[in-house]
C-alpha positions as CSV (number, residue, x, y, z in Angstrom):
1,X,17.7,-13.5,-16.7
2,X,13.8,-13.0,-17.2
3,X,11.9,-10.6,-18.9
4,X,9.0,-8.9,-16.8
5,X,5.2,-9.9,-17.5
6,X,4.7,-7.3,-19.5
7,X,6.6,-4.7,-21.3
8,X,5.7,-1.0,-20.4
9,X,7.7,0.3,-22.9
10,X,5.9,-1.6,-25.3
11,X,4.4,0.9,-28.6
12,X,1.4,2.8,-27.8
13,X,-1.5,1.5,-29.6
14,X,-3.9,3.1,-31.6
15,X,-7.4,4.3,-30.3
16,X,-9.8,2.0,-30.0
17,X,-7.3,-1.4,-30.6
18,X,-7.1,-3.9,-28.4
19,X,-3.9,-3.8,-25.9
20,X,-0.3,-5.0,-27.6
21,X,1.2,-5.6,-23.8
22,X,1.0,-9.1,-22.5
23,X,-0.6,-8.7,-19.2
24,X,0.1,-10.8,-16.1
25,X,-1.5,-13.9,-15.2
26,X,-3.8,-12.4,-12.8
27,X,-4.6,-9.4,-15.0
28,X,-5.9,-11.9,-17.6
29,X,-7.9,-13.5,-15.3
30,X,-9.1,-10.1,-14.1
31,X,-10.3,-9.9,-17.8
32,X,-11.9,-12.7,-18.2
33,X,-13.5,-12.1,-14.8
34,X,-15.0,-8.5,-16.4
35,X,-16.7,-10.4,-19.4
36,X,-18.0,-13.0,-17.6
37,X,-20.2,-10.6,-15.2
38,X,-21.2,-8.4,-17.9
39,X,-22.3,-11.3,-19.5
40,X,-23.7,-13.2,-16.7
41,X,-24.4,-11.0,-13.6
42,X,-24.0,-11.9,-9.9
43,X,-27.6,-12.0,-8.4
44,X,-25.5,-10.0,-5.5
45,X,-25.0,-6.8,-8.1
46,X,-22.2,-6.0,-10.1
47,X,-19.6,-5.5,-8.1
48,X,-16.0,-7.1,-9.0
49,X,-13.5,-6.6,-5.6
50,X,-9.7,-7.2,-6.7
51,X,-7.2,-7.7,-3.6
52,X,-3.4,-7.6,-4.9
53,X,-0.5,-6.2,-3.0
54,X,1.6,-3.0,-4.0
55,X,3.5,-3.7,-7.5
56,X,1.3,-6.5,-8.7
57,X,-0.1,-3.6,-11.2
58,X,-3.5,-3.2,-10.2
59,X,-3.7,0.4,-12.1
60,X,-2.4,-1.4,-15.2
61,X,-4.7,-4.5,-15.1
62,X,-7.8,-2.5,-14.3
63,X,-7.2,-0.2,-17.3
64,X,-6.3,-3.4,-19.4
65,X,-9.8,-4.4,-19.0
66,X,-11.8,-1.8,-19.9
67,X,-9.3,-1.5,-23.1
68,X,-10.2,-5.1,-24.5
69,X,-13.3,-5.0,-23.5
70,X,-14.3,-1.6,-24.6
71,X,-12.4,-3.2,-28.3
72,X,-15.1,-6.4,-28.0
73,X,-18.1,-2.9,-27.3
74,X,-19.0,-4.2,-23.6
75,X,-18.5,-0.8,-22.2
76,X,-17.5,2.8,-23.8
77,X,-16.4,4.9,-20.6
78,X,-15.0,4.2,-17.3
79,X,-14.9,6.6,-13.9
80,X,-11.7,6.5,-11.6
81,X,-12.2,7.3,-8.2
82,X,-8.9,7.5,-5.8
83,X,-7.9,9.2,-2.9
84,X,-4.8,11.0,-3.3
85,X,-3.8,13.4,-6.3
86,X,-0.1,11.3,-6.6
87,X,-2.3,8.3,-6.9
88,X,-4.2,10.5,-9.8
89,X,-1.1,11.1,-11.7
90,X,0.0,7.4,-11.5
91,X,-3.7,6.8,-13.2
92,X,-3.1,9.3,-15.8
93,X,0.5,8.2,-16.6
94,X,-0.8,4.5,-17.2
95,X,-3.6,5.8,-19.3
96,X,-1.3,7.5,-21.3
97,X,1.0,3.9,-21.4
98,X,-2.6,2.6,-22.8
99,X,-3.2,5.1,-25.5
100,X,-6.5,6.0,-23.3
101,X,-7.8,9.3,-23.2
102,X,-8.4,10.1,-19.3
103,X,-9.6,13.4,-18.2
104,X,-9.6,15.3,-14.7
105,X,-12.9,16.6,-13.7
106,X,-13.6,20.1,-13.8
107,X,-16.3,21.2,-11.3
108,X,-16.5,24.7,-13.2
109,X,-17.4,22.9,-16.5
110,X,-19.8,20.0,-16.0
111,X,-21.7,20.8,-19.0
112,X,-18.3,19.6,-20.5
113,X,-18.7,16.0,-20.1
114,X,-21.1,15.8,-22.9
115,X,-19.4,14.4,-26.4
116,X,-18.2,17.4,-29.1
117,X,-17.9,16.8,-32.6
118,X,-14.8,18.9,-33.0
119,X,-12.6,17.3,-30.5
120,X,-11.7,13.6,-29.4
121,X,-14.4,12.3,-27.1
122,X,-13.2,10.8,-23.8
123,X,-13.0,7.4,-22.7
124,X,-12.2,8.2,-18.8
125,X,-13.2,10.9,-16.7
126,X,-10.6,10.8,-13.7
127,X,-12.0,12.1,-9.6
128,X,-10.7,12.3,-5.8
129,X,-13.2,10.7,-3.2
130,X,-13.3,14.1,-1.9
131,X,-13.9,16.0,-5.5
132,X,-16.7,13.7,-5.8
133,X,-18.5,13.9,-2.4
134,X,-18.1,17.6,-2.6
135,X,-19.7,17.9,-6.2
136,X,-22.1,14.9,-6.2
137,X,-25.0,16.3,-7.5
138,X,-23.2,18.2,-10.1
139,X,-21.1,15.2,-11.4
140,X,-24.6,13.1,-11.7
141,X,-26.3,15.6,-13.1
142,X,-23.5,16.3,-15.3
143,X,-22.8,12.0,-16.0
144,X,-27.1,11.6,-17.0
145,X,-26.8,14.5,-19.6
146,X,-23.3,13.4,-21.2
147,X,-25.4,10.1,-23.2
148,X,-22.5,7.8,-22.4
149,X,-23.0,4.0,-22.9
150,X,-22.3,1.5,-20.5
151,X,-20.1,2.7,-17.5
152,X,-17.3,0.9,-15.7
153,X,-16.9,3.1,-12.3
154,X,-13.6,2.3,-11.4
155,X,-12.4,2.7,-7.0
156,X,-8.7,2.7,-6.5
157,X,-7.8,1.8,-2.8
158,X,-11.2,0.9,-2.3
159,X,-11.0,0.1,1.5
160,X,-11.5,4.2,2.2
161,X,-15.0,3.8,0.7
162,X,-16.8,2.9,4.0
163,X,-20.1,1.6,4.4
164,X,-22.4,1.7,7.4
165,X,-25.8,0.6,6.6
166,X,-27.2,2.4,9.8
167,X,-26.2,5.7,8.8
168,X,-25.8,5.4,5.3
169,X,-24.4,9.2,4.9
170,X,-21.9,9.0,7.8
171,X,-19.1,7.7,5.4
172,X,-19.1,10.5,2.5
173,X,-17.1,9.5,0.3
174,X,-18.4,5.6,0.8
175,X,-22.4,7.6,-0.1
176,X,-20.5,9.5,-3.1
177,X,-19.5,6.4,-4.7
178,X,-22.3,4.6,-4.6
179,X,-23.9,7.4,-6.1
180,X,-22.4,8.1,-8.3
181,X,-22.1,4.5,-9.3
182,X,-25.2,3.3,-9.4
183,X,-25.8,3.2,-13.1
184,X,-22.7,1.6,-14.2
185,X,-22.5,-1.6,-15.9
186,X,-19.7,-2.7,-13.5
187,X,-17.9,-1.7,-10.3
188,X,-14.3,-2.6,-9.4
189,X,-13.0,-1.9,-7.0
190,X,-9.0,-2.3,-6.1
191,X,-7.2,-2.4,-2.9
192,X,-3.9,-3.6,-1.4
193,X,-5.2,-3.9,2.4
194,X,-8.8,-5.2,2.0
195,X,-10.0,-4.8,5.6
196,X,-10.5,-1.4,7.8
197,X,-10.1,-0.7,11.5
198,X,-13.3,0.6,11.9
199,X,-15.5,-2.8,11.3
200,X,-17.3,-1.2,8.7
201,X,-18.2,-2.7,5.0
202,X,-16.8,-1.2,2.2
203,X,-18.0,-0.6,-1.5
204,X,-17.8,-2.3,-4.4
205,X,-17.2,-5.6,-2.2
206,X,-19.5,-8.6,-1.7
207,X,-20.2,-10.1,2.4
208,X,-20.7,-13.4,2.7
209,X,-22.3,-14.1,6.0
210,X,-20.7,-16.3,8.3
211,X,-21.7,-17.8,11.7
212,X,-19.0,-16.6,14.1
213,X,-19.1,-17.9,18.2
214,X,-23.4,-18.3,17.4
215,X,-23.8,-14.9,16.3
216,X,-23.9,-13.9,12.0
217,X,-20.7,-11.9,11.0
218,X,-20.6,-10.6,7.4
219,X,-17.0,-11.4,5.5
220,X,-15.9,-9.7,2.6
221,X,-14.5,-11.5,0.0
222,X,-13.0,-10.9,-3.1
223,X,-13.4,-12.2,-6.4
224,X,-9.6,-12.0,-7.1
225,X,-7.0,-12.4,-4.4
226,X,-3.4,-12.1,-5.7
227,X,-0.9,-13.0,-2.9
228,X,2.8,-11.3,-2.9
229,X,4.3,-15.0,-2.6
230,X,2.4,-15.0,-6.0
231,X,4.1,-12.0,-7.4
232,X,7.4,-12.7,-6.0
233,X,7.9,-16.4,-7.8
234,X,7.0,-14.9,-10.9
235,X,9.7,-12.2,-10.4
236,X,7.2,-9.0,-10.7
237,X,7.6,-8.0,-7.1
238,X,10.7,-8.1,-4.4
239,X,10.9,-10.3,-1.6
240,X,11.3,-8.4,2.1
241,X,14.2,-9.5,4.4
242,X,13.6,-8.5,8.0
243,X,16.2,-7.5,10.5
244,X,14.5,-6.1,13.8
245,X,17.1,-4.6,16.2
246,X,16.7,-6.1,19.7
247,X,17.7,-4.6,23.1
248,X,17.1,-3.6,26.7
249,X,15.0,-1.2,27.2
250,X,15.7,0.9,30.8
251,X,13.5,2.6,32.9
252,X,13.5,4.5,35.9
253,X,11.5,3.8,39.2
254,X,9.9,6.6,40.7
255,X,10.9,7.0,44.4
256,X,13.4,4.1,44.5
257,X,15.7,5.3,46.9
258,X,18.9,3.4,45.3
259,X,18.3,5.3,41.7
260,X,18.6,1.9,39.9
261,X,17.2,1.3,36.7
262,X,14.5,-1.6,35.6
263,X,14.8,-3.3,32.3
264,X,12.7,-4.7,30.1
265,X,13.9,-6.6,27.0
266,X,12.1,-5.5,23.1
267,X,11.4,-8.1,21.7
268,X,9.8,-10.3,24.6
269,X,7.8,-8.2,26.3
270,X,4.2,-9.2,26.6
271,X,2.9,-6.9,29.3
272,X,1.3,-4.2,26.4
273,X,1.4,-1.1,28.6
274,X,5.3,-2.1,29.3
275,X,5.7,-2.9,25.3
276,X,4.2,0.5,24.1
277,X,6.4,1.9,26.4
278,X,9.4,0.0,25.4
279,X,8.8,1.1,21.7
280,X,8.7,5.4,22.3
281,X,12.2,4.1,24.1
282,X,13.5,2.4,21.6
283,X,12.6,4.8,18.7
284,X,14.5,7.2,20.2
285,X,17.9,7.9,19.0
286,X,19.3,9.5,22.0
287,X,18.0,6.7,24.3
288,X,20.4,5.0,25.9
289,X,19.4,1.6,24.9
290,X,21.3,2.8,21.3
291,X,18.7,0.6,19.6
292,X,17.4,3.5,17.6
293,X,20.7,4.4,16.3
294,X,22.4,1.0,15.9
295,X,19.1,0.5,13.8
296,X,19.7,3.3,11.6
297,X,23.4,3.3,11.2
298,X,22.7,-0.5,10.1
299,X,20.3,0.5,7.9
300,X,22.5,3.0,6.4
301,X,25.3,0.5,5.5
302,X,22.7,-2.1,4.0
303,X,22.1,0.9,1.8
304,X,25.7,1.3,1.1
305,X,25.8,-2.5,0.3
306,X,22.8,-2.1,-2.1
307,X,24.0,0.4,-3.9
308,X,27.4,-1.6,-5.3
309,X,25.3,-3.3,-7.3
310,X,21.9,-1.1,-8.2
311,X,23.6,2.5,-8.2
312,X,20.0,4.3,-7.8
313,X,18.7,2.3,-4.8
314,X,17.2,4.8,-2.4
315,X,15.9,4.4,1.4
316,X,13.2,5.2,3.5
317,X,12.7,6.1,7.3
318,X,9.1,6.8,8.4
319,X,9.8,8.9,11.6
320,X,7.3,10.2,14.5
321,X,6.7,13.5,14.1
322,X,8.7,16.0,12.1
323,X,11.2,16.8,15.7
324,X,12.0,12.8,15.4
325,X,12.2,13.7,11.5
326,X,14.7,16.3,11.7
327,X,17.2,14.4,14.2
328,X,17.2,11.7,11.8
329,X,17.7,14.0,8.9
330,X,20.5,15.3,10.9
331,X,22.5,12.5,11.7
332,X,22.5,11.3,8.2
333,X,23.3,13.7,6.5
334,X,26.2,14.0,9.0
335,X,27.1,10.8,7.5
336,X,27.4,11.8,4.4
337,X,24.2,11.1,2.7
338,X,21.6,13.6,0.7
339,X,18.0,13.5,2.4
340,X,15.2,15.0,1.8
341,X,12.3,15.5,4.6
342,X,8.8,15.1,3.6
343,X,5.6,15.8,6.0
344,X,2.1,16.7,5.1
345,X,2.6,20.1,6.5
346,X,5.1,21.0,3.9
347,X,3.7,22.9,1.1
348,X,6.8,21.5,-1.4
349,X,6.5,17.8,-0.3
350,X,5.2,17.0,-3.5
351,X,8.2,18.2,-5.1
352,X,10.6,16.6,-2.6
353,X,8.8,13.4,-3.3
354,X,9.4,14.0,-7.0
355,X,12.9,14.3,-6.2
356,X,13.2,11.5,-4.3
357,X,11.5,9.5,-7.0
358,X,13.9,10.8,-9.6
359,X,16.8,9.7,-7.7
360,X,18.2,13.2,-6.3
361,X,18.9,11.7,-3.5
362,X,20.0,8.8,-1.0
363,X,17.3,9.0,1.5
364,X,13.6,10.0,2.1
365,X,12.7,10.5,5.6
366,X,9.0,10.8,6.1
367,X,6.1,11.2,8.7
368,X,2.9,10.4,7.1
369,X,3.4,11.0,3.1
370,X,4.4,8.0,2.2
371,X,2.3,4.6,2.4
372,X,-0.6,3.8,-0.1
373,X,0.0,5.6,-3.7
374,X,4.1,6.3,-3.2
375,X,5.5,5.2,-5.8
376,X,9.3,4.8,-5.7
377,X,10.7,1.4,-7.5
378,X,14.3,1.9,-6.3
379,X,13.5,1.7,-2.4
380,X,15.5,-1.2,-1.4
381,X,15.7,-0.3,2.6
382,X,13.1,1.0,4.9
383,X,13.9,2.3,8.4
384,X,10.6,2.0,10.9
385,X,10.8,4.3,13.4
386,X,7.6,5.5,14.6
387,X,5.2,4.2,17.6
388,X,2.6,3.3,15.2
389,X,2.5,0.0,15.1
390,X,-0.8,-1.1,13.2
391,X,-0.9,-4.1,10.6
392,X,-2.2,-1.9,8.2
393,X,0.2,1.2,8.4
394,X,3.2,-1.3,9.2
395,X,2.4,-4.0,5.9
396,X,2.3,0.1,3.9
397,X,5.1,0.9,4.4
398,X,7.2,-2.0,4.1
399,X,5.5,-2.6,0.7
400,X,7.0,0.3,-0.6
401,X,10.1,-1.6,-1.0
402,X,8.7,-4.5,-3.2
403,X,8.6,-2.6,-6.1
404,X,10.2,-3.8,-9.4
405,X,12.6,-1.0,-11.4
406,X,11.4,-1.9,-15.3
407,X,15.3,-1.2,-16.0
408,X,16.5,-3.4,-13.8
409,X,13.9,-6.5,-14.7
410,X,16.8,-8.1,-17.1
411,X,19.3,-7.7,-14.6
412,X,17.8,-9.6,-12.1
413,X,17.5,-13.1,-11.3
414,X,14.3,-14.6,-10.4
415,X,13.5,-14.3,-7.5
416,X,14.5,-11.1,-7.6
417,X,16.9,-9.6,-5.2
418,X,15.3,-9.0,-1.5
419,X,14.5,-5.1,-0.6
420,X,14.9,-4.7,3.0
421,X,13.1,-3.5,6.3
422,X,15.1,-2.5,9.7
423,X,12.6,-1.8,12.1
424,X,12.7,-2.4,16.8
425,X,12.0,-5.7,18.0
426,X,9.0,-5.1,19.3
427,X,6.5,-8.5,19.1
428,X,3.8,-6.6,17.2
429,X,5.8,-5.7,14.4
430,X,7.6,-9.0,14.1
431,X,4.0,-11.0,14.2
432,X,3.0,-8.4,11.1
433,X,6.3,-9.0,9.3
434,X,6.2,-12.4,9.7
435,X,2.3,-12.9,8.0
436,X,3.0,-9.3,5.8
437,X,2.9,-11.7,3.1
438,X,-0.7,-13.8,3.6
439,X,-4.3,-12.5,2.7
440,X,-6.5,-12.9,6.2
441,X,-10.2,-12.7,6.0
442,X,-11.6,-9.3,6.7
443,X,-15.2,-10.0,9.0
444,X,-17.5,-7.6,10.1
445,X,-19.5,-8.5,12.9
446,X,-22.7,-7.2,14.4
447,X,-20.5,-6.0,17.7
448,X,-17.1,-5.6,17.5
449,X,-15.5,-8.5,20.0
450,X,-12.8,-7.3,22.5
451,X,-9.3,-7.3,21.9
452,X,-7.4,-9.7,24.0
453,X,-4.2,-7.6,25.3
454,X,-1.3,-7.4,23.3
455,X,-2.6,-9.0,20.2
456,X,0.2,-10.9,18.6
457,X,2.4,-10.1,21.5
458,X,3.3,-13.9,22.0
459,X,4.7,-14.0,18.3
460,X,8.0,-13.3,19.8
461,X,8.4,-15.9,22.0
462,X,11.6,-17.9,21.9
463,X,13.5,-15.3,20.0
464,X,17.1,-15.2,21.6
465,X,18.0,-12.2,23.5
466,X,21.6,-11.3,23.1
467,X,22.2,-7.9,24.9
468,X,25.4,-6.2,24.7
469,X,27.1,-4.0,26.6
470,X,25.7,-1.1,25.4
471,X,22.5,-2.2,25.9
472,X,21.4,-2.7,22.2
473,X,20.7,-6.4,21.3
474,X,21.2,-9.1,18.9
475,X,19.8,-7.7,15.1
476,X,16.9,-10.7,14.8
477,X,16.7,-11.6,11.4
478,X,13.5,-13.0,9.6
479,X,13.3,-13.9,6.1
480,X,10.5,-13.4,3.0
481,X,7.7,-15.6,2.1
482,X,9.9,-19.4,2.1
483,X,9.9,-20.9,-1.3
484,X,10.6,-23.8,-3.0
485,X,13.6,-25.0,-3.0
486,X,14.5,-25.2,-6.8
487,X,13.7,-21.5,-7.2
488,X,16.0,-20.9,-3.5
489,X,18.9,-22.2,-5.6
């Protein structure tokens, strides 16, 4: 058995000493990083971009570094921008892990920023993108009057802050930031998925131009890429085992006078209209394919299998739209098994998620509430059933799963035991699982090149096709990142 990299549970130390945890590898280095561009500053600016996957504790290390070096007197306050208010309370719980005193803002009491003799001064002053593009002027205004030192400004997810240097107010929140920002000693910014779909730069991140097919692309690279391979041989993060269901998919043809049916098989299908098509099929758990349901019910008894052995284990199925939701809702908890539906039109889906997280019950069934910011360290299965199939909403949602339970970290071998992701054969999806793992160079070019069809769609090819009577297929199975084999054994 193996202890974890560092001990949350650790005492809380006093204000103003240095951190008692042992951090990670990567978070020392993230450390060491700080000092050496407060002490020696890039010619590019002072921006530090961190790219580490989900569980690699990128909250933790960033929080870790302005401790020590706020203990050494480098800096004295630091500004967290994030995007969603459960990512906010993740900030605040680790602060309070730290010993650090982080504050919400208040837009009702700016003038409150300054230091008071009669109270404890703040270290961190904690903000939504949207908070902060809505009271810009305020928050500066309120920042230049408070007389605080030097500033680390502090963007979690930071691939939301868009850049366009055309229209440099078009992105808000992207204009906010750097506003905001602009006096601080440093900028770091943190994200899981360091690219966007809109070829647009993002803050806090250097480009490097490139020469792409004769024509100057920009390519953002950061100063700290943590790999999940990475986390997963050191035993802080899962591995993912993939198991895509495969099948025929039927369809009718209009005016055929015989009425028969045309098939097209999942997970070889490289015609995209035909592939898309095959997908809102296969997702459905009436179809007659049965892939949908073969997929679920398999998922379902994974959990069951999970569970013999880590009690708490919970799963995940990310659904259509709440109709899809509900059927699946329905048929398991026909089965058996407690669920809870969560959709960003329901006014109590914080509190479900809350539920979920606390283990109240087996299942989480989900539209659009849970990808970057969930936290939930006893996922061990996610169901994908939805027609959304890019890298970026794919890779978050079967990231959920990789999550380490601190309880469980002297239970486990290293590697750890594998979470796992049931998802339709379709070639996209298997072409993401099967690179989920690798960091891939994020370029933004001057004009966005065309997409050749069905990107990825060749992936598939020479998967076997076993189709069964019922017309659901062979369950293709495809394993984590492959590592050595000592650490296999």
């Amino acid at each position: 058995m193996s202890a974890p990299s560092f001990d949350l549970g650790a005492a809380r130390p006093a204000p103003g000493a240095p951190p008692s945890l042992r951090p990670r590898q990567w978070q020392s280095q993230l450390i060491g990083l700080l000092r050496r561009r407060l002490e020696r500053p890039e010619p590019s600016g002072h921006d530090v971009l961190i790219h580490a996957g989900p569980g690699a504790g990128k909250t933790l290390g960033a929080l870790l570094g302005f401790q020590r070096l706020h203990h050494e007197g480098r800096l004295s306050h630091f500004l967290v921008f994030c995007h969603r208010s459960s990512i906010a309370s993740q900030w605040r719980g680790a602060a309070e892990r730290l010993g650090l005193r982080l504050r919400d803002w208040d837009p009702d009491q700016p003038q409150d920023l300054a230091p008071r003799e009669e109270r404890e001064p703040w270290q961190g002053l904690l903000l939504t993108y949207q908070g902060a593009g809505r009271h810009r002027l305020a928050l500066k205004q309120a920042l230049a009057g408070a007389g605080i030192g030097r500033l680390l400004a502090i963007a979690d997810e930071v691939h939301h802050l868009g850049v366009d240097p055309e229209e440099p107010d078009a992105a808000a929140w992207g204009h906010a930031f750097t506003s905001l920002s602009e006096p601080a000693a440093l900028r770091l910014g943190l994200t899981g998925t360091p690219f966007r779909a809109d070829n647009l730069a993002f803050c806090a991140a250097r480009r490097v131009p490139v020469l792409e097919q004769g024509q100057t692309a920009w390519r953002i690279e950061p100063d700290l890429s943590v790999e999940p391979r990475q986390l997963i041989v050191a035993g802080d993060v899962r591995p993912l085992e993939f198991r895509f269901q495969d099948g025929w998919v039927d369809h009718g043809r209009a005016g055929a006078a015989s009425g028969e049916l045309e098939g097209s098989p999942l997970s070889v299908e490289t015609r995209e209209s035909w592939r898309a098509r095959n997908l809102r099929r296969a997702i459905r758990l009436g179809d007659a394919s049965s892939i949908a349901l073969r997929l679920l019910l398999n998922a379902r008894r994974r959990l069951e299998r999970v569970r013999r052995e880590h009690p708490q284990a919970g799963g995940l199925v990310i659904a259509r739209d709440i109709a899809h939701a509900r059927r699946i809702t329905g048929l398991l908890e026909e089965e058996g098994d407690r669920v809870l539906l969560v959709h960003s039109q329901d006014p109590e889906a914080p509190q479900r998620l809350a539920a979920f997280q606390a283990g109240e019950a087996h299942w989480l069934v989900s539209i659009d509430m849970c990808a970057e910011g969930f936290d939930a360290p006893r996922l061990r299965v996610v169901a994908y059933l939805t027609t959304v199939v890019t890298r970026s909403r794919f890779v978050q949602a079967i990231t959920r799963a990789v999550r380490m339970d601190g309880s469980r970290s002297s239970l486990e071998p290293i590697p750890r035991q594998p979470s796992f992701v049931y998802a339709p054969a379709d070639p996209l999806l298997i072409g993401y699982a099967r690179s989920w793992s690798l960091v891939e160079p994020y370029l933004v070019r001057s004009r966005p090149l065309p997409e050749e069809p069905c990107a990825g769609g060749s992936s598939a090819q020479g998967l076997p096709l076993q189709a069964l009577a019922d017309r659901a297929g062979a369950e293709l199975r495809l394993g984590g990142p492959h590592l050595p084999a000592f650490l296999q054994s």
